[in-house]
N, C-alpha and C positions, 0 to 999 in steps of 0.2 A: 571268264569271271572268277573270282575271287571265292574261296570256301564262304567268308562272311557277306560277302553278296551274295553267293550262291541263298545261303540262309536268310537274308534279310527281304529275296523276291519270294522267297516258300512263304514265307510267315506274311508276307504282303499279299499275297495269292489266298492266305488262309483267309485274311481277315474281308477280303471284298467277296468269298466264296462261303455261305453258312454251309456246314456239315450236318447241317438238320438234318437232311434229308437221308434216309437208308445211315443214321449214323454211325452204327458199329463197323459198316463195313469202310465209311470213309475213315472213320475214325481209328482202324486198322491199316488202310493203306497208309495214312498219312504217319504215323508210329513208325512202318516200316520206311519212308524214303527218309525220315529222320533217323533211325537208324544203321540204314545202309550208306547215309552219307556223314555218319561219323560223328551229327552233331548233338546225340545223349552223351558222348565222354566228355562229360564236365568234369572241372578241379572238383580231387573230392575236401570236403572240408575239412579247415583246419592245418591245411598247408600250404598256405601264403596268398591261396588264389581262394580265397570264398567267398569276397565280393565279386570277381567276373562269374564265379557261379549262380550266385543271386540275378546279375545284370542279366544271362542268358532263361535263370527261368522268367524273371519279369517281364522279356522279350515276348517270350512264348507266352506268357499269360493274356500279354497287350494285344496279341492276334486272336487268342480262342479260350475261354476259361477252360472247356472241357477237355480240349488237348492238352492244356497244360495240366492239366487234372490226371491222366495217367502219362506223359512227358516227365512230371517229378515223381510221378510213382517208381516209374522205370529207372528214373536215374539214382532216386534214394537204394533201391535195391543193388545196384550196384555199390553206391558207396556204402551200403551193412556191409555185402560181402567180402568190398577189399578193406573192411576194416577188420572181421571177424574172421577170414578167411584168406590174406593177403598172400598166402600161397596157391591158392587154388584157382582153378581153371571155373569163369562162367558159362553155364550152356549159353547158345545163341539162340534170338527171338525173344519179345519182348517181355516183359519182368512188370507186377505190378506186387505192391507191401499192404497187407489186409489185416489190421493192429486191433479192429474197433474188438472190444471185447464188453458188450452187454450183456448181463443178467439170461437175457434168451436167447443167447446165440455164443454156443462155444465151443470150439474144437479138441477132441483131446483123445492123447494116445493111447493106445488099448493094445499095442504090440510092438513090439522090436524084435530087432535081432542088431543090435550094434547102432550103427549110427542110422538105419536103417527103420523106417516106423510105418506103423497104421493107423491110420486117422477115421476120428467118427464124430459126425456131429453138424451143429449148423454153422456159419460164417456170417455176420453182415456186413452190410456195407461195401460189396466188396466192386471197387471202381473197374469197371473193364473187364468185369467176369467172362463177358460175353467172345474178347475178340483178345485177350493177352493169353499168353503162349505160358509162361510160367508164374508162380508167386510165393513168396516168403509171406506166411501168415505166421501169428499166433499162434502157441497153442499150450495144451496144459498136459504136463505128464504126469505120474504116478504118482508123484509127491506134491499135488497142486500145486507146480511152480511152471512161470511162465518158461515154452521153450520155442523157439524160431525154427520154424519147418519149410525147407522150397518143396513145391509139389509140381510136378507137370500136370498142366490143366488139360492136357487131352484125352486123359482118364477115363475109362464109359462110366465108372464107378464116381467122378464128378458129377453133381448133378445142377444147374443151373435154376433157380427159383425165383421166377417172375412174380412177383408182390405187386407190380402196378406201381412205378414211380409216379405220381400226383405233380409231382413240382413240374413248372414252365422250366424255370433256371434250373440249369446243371442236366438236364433231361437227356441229351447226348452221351453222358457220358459212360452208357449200357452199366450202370453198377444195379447190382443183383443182389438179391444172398445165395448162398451158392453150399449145397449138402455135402460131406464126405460121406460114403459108405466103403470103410475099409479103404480108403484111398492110401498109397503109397506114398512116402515120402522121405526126403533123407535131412537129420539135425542138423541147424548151421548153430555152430561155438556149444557153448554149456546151458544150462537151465540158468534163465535173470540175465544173462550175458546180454540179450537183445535191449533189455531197460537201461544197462548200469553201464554200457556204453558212455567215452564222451560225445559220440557221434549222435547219441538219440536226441539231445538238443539242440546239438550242431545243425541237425536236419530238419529239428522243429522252425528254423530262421529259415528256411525255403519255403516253407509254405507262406509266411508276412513277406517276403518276395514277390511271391506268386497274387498275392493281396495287392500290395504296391504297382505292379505289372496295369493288373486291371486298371483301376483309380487313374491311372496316369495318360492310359487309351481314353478312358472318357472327359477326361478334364481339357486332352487335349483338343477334342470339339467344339469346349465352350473357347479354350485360345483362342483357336480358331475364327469362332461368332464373333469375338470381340473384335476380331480385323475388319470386320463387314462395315460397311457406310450403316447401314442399319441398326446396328446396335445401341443400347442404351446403358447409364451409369451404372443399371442395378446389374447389366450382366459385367461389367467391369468389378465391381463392388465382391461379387459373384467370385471372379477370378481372383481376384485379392485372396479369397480367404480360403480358396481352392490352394492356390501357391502356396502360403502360410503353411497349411496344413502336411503338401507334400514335401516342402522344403524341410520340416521336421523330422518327419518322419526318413527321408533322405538320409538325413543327417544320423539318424538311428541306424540304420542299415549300414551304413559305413563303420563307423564305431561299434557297434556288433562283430560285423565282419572284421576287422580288425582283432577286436578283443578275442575272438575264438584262435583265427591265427597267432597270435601270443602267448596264448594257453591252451595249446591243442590238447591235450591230455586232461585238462582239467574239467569241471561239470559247468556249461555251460547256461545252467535251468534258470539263473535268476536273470541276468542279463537277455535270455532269448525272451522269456515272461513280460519283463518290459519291450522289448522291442514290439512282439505280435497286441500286446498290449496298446501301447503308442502308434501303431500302425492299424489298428481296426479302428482306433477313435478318427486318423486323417482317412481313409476309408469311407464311412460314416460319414464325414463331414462333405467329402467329395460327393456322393451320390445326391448327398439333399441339394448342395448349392447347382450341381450341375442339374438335375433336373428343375429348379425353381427358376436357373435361367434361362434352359432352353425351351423351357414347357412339353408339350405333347410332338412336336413335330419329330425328334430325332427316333422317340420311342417306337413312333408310328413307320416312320420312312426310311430308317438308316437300317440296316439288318446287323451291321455289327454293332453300332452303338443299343440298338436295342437286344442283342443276345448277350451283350455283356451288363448289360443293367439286370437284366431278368439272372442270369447266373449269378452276379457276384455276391448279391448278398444272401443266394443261399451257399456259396462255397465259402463266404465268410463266417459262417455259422459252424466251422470248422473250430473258430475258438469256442468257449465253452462261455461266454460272458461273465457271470460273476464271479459264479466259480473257479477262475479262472484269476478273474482280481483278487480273490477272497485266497487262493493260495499264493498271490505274488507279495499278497500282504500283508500275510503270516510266515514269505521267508524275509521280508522285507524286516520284520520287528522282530526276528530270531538273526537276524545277522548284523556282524558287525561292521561290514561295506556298505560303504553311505556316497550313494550315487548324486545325491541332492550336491554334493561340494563343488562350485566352479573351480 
């Protein structure tokens, strides 16, 4: 069998098997035989292949949100390091990127000796605390400026902190907040290096990937319904504006991807804003009409269709909503690239 068969019976195996059950630890194997068989070295973006890197996280999304949920953490980690680092050697084992930086939770340097540090303080958010081997977080040095730190997590001075995730959706995916005390770690590039990247937006188009991925697993359900003798106009109608929706957003994802190979150096933050933008609205759109056509049966009886219902829209709360439009809107009328021109 073929590397991409090999890949496409794993990710078909994922999706009829829930990893509900004992998730960390399936959740860790499964990280590992994707690892060991080569298929985290994605194009990194930006040179010439960041739509097949798209098309493999979307893959992985359409079999499992929560795998895909530390699957691009790992692979994002890799593309910081060979962009910030493209001389250096990655340890081996898996890699997750822990950015969120809220008001209560933040890590910061209280020692070096070189590039060399120690860390104190809390983390959130941090996806796969539980079962990932190493990770590039955030953090704040001396000078309140942000600085990117890999830590190895098998630290006893790691401390893992169970807060009780509440959510159904995304519940697998073992994220924690997670304590340093005096934990060890060594600086990747300079302080602001990790923001002022052009890869930090490059990356942000993986995650509306990873959106798109999902949507397109459950829509493909209703296609499906619509073959049956049984079906009626309104789940056609249904389909109609499910396709619309992703044909668009399709269409963004190319031309994104595109655009960033074009100008790999350059900041790709307004073009990726519209994309994740345009892609949570066909998103959105996809969840209401597929469930209005299929009603309660798939929710009830399908295990994948319903673990990706219940995830996706809290992994799509990953955009910020308005916030989110309210800054794409204020670079949209500070700039003088006008995306509106056929």
């Amino acid at each position: 069998m073929s590397r991409s068969g090999t890949f496409d019976r794993l990710l078909g195996h994922i999706a009829c098997h829930p990893v509900s059950r004992e998730p960390g630890r399936a959740l860790h194997q499964l990280m590992q035989e994707l690892i060991g068989g080569g298929f985290t070295a994605l194009p990194i973006p930006g040179r010439g292949r960041t739509l097949e890197r798209w098309r493999t996280l979307a893959q992985v999304a359409g079999s499992d949100l929560a795998l895909v949920k530390l699957f691009e953490g790992h692979t994002d980690a890799l593309a910081i390091m060979s962009e910030i680092e493209p001389d250096g050697a990655t340890a081996n084992g898996s890699w997750g990127v822990w950015a969120a930086e809220p008001p209560f939770a933040r890590v910061r340097i209280i020692d070096r000796q070189g590039e060399q540090v120690h860390l104190q303080g809390r983390k959130a958010w941090c996806s796969g605390a539980a079962v990932l081997d190493w990770a590039l977080l955030t953090t704040w040095d001396e000078q309140q400026r942000v600085q990117l730190v890999a830590v190895d997590l098998k630290q006893p001075t790691v401390k893992l902190i169970d807060d009780g995730w509440q959510a159904v959706g995304m519940g697998s995916t073992a994220s924690l907040d997670v304590e340093f005390e005096c934990v060890r770690g060594r600086c990747v590039g300079l302080p602001g290096q990790y923001l002022d990247r052009p890869g930090f937006w490059q990356g942000g188009g993986g995650i509306a990937a990873c959106w798109y991925g999902a949507a397109c697993a459950l829509a493909g359900y209703l296609r499906e319904h619509c073959t049956k003798p049984y079906h009626d106009a309104h789940a056609e109608a249904h389909l109609g504006a499910v396709d619309a929706a992703l044909c668009a957003a399709a269409a963004t994802l190319r031309e994104t991807a595109t655009w960033i190979d074009n100008h790999p150096r350059a900041s790709a933050q307004l073009p990726v804003r519209r994309l994740r933008a345009q892609v949570e609205v066909a998103v959105n759109a996809v969840l209401e009409h597929v469930g209005r056509a299929l009603g309660a049966t798939p929710f009830c009886r399908n295990s994948h269709f319903a673990r990706l219902a219940a995830d996706l829209p809290v992994f799509l709360r990953q955009s910020h909503a308005e916030k989110d439009l309210a800054a794409l809107g204020k670079q949209v009328a500070d700039s003088a690239d006008d995306g509106w021109v056929l």
